[in-house]
C-alpha positions as CSV (number, residue, x, y, z in Angstrom):
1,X,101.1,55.2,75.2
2,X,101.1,52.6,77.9
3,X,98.2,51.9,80.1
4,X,99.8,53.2,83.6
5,X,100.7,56.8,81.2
6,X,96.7,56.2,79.7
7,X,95.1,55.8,83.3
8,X,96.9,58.6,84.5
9,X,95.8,60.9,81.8
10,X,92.2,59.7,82.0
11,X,91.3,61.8,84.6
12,X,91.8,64.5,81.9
13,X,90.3,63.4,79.3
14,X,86.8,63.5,80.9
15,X,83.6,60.9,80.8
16,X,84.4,58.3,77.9
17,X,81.3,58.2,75.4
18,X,80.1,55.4,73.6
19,X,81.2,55.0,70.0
20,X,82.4,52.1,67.5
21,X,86.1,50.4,68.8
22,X,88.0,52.7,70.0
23,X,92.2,53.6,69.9
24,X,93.4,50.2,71.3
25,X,95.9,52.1,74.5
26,X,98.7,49.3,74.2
27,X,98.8,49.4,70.4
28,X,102.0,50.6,68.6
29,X,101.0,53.4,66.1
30,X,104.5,53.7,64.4
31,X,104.1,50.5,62.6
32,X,103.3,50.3,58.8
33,X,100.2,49.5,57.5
34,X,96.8,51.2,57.2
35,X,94.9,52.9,58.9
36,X,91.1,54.7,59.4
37,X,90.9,57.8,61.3
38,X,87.7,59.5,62.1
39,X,87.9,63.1,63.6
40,X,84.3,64.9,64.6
41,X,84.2,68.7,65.4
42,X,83.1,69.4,69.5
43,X,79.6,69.0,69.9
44,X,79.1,67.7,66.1
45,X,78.7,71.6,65.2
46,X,78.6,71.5,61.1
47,X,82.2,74.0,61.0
48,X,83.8,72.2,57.7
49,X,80.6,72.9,55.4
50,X,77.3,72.2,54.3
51,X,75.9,69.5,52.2
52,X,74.0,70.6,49.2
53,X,72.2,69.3,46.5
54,X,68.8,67.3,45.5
55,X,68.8,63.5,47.0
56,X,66.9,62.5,43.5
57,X,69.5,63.8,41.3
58,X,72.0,61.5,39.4
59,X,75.5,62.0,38.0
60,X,76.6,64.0,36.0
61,X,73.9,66.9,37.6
62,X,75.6,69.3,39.2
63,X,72.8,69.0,41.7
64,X,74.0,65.8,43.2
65,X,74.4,66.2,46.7
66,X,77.8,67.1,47.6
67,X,79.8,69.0,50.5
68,X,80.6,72.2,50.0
69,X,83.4,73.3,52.3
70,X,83.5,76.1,54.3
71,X,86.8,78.1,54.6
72,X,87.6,76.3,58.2
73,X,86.6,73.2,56.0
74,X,88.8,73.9,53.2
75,X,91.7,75.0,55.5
76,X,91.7,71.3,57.0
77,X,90.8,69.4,54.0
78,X,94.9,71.1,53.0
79,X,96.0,70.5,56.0
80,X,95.4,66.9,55.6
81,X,96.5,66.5,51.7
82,X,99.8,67.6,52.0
83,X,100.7,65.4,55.7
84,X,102.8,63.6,52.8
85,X,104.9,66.2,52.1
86,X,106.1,67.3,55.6
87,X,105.7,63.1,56.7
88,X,106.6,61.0,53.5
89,X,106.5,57.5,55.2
90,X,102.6,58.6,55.6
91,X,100.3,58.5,52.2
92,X,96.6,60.2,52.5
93,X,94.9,57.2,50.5
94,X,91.3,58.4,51.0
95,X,89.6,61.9,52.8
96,X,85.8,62.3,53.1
97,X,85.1,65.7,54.5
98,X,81.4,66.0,56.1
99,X,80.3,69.3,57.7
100,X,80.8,67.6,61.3
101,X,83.5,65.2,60.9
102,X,85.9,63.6,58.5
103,X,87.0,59.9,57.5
104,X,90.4,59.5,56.1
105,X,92.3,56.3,55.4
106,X,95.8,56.8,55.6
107,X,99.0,54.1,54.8
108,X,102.0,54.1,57.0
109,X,104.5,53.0,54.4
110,X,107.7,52.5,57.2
111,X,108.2,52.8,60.4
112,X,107.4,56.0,62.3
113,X,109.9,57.2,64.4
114,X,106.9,58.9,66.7
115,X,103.6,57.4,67.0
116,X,100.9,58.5,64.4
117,X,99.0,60.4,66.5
118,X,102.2,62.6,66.9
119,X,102.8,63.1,63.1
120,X,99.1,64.3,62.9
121,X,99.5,67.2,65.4
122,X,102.4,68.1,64.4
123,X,100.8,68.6,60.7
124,X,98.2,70.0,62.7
125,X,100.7,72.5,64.1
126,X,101.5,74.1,61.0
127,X,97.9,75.2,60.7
């Protein structure tokens, strides 16, 4: 996206809040390399789970705390493991569900033809 296409749409896209460094606008998201994505549900509303578990407990205790996905959870955790098969030149290296956002580290292994962001909806789309 280009910045006169970005400062058009920002009008849309409502008040920007603070948060670490954010989508550089100018930056091409087709080429390959790695990249971390964080996604948080609207209003940080836990919908992918619940964390359960004891804080003292060690491995291998089954009560170490751990995420236990809801079916909305579960439903995007797949979602997001098979964006290889439908996107090849895109590898799911790491995913870290949490019950109001997710952390996944993904490698672009060639050139996209469409921007990252793209491939993601459209896996999206098949949801």
């Amino acid at each position: 996206m280009d910045k006169a296409t970005f400062e058009r749409q920002k009008a849309f896209a409502g008040e920007k809040k603070p948060s670490m460094q954010r989508r550089c606008v100018d930056y091409d998201y087709t080429e390959r390399r790695m990249y971390m994505i964080t996604m948080v549900t609207e209003g940080r509303k836990p919908l992918f789970g619940k964390v359960v578990g004891h804080s003292e407990a060690v491995e291998p205790s089954t009560e170490v705390p751990h995420i236990e996905l809801s079916p909305l959870g579960k439903a995007v955790e797949q979602i997001w493991q098979t964006i290889g098969v439908h996107h090849p030149e895109v590898q799911v290296v790491a995913l870290q569900m949490m019950p109001d956002h997710l952390h996944a580290i993904l490698f672009v292994k060639e050139r996209l033809e469409k921007p990252l962001g793209k491939v993601l909806l459209e896996s999206w789309g098949r949801f």
